[in-house]
VEXLO-271530 format. One record per residue (C-alpha): residue in one letter; x, y, z; residue number from 1. Coordinates in steps of 0.2 Angstrom, whole numbers. Example, Ala and Ser with C-alpha at 12.3 -4.5 7.8 and 13.67 -1.06 7.14 Angstrom:
resn, east, north, up, resi
a, 62, -22, 39, 1 $
s, 68, -5, 36, 2 $
//
This chain:
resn, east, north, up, resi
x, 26, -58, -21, 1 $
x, 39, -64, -9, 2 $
x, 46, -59, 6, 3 $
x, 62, -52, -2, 4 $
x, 51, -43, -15, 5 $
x, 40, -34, -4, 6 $
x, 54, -27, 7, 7 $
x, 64, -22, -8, 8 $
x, 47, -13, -14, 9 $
x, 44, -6, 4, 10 $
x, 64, 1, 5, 11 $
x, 62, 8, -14, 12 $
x, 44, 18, -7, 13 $
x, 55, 24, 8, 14 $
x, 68, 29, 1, 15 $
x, 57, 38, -15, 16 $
x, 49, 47, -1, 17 $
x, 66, 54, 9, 18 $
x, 71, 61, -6, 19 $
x, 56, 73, -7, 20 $
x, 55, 77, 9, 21 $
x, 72, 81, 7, 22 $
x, 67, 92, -7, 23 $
x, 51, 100, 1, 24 $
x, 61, 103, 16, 25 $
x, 75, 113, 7, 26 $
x, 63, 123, -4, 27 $
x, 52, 127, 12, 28 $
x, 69, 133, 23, 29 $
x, 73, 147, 6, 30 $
x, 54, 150, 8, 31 $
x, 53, 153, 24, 32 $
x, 69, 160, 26, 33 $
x, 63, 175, 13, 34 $
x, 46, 177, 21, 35 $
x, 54, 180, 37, 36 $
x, 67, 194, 29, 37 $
x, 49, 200, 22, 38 $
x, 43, 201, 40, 39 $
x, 56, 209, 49, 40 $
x, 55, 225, 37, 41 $
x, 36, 227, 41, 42 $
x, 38, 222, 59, 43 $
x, 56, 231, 61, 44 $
x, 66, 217, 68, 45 $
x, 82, 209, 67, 46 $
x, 81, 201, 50, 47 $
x, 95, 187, 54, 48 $
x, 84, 179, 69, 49 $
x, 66, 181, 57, 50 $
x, 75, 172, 43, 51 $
x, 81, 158, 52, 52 $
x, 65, 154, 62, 53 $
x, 55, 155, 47, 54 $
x, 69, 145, 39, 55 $
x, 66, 130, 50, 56 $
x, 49, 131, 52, 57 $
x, 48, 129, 33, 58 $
x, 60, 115, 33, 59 $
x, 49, 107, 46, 60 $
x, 33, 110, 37, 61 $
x, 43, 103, 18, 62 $
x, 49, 89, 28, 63 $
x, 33, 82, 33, 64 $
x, 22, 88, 22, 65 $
x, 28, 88, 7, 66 $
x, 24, 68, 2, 67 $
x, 6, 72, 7, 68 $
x, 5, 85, -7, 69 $
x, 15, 75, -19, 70 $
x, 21, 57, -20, 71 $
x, 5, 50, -11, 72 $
x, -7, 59, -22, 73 $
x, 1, 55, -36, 74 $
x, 0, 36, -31, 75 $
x, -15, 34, -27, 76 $
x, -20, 42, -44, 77 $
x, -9, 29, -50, 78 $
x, -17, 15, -42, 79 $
x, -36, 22, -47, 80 $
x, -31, 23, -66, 81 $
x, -24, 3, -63, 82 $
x, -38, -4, -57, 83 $
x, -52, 7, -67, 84 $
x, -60, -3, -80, 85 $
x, -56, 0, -98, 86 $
x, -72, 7, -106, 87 $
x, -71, 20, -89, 88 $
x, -55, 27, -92, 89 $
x, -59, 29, -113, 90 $
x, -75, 37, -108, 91 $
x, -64, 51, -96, 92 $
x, -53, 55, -111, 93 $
x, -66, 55, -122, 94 $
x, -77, 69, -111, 95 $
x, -61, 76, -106, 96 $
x, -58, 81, -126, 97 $
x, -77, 84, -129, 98 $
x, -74, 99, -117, 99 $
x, -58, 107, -118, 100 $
x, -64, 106, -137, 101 $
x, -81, 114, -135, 102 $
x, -72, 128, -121, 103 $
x, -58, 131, -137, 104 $
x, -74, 138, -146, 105 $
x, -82, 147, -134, 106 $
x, -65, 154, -128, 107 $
x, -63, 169, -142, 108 $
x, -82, 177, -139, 109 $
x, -79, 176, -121, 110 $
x, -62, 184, -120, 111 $
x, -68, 199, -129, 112 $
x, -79, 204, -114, 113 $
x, -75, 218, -102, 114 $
x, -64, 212, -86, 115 $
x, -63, 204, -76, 116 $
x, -74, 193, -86, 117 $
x, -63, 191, -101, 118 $
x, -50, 186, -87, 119 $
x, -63, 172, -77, 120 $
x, -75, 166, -90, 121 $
x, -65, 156, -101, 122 $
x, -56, 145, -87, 123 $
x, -72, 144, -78, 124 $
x, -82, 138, -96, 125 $
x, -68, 123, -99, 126 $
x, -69, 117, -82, 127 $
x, -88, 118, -82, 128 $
x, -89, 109, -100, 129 $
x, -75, 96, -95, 130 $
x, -84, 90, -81, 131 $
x, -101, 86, -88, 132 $
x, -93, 80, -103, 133 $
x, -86, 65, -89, 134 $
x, -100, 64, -81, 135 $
x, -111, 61, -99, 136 $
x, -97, 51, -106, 137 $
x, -94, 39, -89, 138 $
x, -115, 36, -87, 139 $
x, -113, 30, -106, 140 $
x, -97, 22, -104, 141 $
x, -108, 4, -110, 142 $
x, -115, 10, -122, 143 $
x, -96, 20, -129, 144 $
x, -90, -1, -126, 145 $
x, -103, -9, -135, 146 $
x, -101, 3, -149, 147 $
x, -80, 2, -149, 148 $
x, -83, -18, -148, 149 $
x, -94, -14, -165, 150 $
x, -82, -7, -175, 151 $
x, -68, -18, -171, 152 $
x, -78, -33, -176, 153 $
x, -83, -26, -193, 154 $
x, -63, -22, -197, 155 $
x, -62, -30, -214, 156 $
x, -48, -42, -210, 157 $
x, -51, -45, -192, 158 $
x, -45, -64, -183, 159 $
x, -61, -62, -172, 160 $
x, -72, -61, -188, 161 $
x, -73, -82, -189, 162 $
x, -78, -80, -208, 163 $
x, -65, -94, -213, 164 $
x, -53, -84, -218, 165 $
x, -38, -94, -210, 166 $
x, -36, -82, -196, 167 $
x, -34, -87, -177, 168 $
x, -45, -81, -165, 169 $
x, -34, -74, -148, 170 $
x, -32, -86, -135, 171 $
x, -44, -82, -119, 172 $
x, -38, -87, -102, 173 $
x, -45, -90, -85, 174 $
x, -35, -85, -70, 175 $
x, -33, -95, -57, 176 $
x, -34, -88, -38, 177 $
x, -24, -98, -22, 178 $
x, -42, -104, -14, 179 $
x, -46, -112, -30, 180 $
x, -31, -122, -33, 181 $
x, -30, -127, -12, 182 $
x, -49, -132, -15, 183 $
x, -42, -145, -29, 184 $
x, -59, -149, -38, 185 $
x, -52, -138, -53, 186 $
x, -42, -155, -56, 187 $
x, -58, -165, -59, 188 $
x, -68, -153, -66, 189 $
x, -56, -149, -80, 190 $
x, -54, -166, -84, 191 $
x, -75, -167, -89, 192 $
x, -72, -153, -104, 193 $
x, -83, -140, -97, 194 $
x, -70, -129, -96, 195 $
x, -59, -126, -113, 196 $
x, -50, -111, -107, 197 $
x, -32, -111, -106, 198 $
x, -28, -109, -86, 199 $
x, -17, -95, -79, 200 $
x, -9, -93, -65, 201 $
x, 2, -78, -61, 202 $
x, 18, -80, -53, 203 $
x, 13, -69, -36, 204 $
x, -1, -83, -34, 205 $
x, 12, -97, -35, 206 $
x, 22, -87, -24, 207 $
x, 7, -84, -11, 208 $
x, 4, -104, -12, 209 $
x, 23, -109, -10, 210 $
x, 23, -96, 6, 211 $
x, 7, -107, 13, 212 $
x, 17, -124, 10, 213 $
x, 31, -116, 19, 214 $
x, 19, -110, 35, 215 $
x, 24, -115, 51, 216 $
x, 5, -120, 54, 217 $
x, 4, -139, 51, 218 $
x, -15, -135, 43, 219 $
x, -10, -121, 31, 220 $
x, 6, -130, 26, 221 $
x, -3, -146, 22, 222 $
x, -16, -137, 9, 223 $
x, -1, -127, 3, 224 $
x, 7, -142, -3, 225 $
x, -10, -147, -8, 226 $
x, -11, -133, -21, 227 $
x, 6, -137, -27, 228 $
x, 1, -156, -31, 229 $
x, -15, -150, -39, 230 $
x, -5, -137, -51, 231 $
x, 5, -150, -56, 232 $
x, -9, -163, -60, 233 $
x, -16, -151, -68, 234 $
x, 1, -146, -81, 235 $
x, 3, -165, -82, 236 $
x, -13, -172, -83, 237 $
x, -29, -160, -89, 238 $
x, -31, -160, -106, 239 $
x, -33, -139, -105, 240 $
x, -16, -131, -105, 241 $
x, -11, -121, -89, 242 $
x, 2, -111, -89, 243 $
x, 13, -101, -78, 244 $
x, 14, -81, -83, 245 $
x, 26, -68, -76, 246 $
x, 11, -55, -80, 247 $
x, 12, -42, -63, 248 $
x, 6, -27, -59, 249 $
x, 20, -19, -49, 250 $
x, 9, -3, -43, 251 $
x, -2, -17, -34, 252 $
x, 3, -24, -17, 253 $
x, -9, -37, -13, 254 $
x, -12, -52, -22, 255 $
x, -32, -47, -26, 256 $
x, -31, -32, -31, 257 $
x, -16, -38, -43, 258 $
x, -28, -52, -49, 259 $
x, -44, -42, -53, 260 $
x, -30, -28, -62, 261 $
x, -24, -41, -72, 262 $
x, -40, -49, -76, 263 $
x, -46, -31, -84, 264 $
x, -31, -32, -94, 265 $
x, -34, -49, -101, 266 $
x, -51, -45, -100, 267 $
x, -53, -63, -95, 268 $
x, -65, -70, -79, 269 $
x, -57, -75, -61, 270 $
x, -59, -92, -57, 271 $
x, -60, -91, -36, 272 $
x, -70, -99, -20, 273 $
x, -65, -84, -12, 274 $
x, -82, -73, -8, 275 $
x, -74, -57, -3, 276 $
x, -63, -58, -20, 277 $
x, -80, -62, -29, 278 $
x, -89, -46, -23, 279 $
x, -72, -36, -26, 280 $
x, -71, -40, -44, 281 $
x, -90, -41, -48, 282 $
x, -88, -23, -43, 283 $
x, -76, -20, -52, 284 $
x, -84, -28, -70, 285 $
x, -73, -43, -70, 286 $
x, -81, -60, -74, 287 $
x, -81, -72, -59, 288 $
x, -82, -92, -59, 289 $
x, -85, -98, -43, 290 $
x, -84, -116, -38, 291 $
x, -96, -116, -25, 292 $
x, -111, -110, -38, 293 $
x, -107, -120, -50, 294 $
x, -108, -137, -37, 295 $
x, -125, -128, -31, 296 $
x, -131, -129, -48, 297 $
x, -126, -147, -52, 298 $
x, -133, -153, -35, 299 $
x, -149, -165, -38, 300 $
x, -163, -155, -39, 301 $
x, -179, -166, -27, 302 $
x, -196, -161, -29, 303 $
x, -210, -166, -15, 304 $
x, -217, -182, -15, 305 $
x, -201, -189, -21, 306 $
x, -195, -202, -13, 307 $
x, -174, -205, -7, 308 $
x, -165, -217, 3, 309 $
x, -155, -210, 18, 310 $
x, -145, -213, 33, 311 $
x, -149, -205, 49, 312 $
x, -133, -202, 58, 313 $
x, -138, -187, 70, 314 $
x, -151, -178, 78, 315 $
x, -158, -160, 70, 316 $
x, -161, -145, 78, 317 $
x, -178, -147, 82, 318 $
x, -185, -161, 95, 319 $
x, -187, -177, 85, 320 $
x, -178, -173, 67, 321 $
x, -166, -181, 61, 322 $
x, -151, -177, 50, 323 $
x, -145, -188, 35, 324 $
x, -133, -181, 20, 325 $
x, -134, -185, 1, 326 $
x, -119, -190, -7, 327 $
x, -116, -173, -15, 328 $
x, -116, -165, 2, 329 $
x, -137, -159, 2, 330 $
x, -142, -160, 20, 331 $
x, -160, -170, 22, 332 $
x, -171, -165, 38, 333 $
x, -179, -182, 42, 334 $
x, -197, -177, 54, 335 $
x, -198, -190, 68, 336 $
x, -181, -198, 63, 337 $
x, -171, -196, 78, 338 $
x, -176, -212, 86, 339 $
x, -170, -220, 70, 340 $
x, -151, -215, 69, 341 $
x, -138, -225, 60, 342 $
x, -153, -236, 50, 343 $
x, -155, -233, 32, 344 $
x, -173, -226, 30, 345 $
x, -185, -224, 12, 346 $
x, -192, -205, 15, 347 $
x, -205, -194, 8, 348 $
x, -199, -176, 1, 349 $
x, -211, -165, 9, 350 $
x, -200, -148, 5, 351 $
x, -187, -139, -3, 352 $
x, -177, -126, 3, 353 $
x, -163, -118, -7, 354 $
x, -150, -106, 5, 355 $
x, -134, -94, 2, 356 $
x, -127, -109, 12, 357 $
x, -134, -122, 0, 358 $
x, -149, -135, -3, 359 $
x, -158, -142, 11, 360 $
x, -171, -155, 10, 361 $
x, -185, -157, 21, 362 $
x, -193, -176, 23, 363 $
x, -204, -188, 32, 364 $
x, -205, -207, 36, 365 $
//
């Protein structure tokens, strides 16, 4: 999202929310206004002095209260129902009809009761079956998916059926988040095949990574423009088509949440180095690539007793280590080989230690 966008959206919230408090203000002042006619009777008062200070102090209270009881409710409802998963929000219908049906039966015994039973009992039965409707429905919601994902596969007729009947199966995508494209190993990696997923990257991304090339920062503008060399390698050079989609999710400011949003819609996985975006979406269901595991996986895996050949070129931690590095990156603890730095040494692997921050490899002379 630009600049320009966001303060557009930003002035369209303001405004939205001056109109009702507009509103709640008016309704509050005839409110008040009666309620204080109301008052003067029973307390025997002027009427005309009642009715306007209860006037403005329900103009006062609709004023300010009034989007807290209405516009901001009613978005961040919004917002949930975005960002919910799929099979959660069929599962909440689903429990929702369960219970308002099995209430609908219920409600003719119960409203031929005595009062105020007859009154109570059939509002209190609905909400009572609706909510452990949800909650049966939501702990199944799995279960509810695998069973939806059951029947649309055995569809006579269906694309995703791979009988050989001429159809097509959908195109899948993979979306592309700004740390991934600044990182620029996608380029190389996609050239290798591994990946056979058309790339996707939504417009408020490229927007985000032309805002970073513009940065005043010499740094961020440097690996914004980066990114932008890598994109277009990557349109004129990989032999996976990446495209460019105008896909947004307006109700979603930041960038994330409009990523993982319209991951669920795609149902596709999120390409990203980014951890706190990884945690976000893994939460969330959505499928998360991450760059960072997949060079952890392919790092060469050394078992004690091995032998390797490494360059000291600084001292370790400890009193007498010393420190070399593989060519992928795999730091070697060397035990007496601080004497030896800057000479090429033939080691013994002696240990292995895998880490969140990667693979370290313990040795001797």
């Amino acid at each position: 999202m630009t600049a320009t966008d966001e303060e557009g959206h930003i002035l369209m919230r303001i405004s939205t929310e001056f109109i009702f408090r507009i509103i709640g203000a008016i309704a509050g002042a005839l409110l008040g206004a009666y309620l204080g006619q109301q008052l003067s009777i029973v307390f025997e008062g002027p009427a005309e002095t009642y009715a306007f200070v209860f006037a403005l102090i329900g103009f006062l209270a609709g004023f300010i209260l009034t989007p807290y009881l209405t516009i901001r409710p009613l978005r961040y409802v919004t917002n949930q129902l975005i960002t919910m998963p799929p099979e959660r929000l069929v599962a909440i219908i689903i429990g929702l009809f369960v219970g308002l049906m099995a209430a609908a039966l219920l409600a003719l015994p119960l409203s031929l009761l005595g009062s105020p039973f007859r009154q109570i009992l059939p509002l209190t039965t609905a909400f009572v079956f609706c909510y452990l409707s949800v909650i049966i429905m939501v702990s199944r919601q799995n279960e509810l998916k695998t069973f939806l994902s059951g029947l649309r596969i055995s569809q006579p007729g269906n694309g995703n059926s791979g009988d050989g009947d001429g159809s097509t199966p959908s195109e899948q995508f993979i979306l592309l988040d700004t740390s991934v494209i600044i990182d620029g190993r996608i380029a190389d990696i996609s050239k290798t095949g591994f990946i056979r997923d058309t790339l996707l990257v939504p417009n408020f991304i490229l927007s985000e990574l032309q805002h970073i090339a513009d940065s005043p920062d010499p740094l961020r503008r440097g690996r914004g423009r980066l990114g932008l060399d890598v994109l277009t390698n990557l349109q004129n050079e990989a032999p996976i088509p990446t495209k460019i989609t105008d896909m947004d999710v307006s109700e979603v400011r930041e960038a994330d949440s409009k990523l993982v949003a319209l991951a669920k819609h795609l149902r596709c996985p999120i390409l990203t180095n980014d951890y706190n975006l990884n945690r976000v979406a893994e939460l969330q269901g959505v499928t998360v690539l991450n760059i960072n595991d997949l060079a952890n996986a392919v790092k060469v895996n050394m078992l004690p007793g091995e032998s390797l050949n490494i360059k000291i070129i600084q001292e370790g931690r400890e009193p007498g280590q010393g420190i070399g590095f593989l060519q992928d990156g795999t730091m070697v603890v060397v035990e007496d080989g601080s004497p030896l730095m800057n000479k090429t040494l033939n080691v013994t692997v002696t240990k292995v230690l895998q880490t969140s921050a990667g693979r370290m490899i313990f040795a001797r002379t």
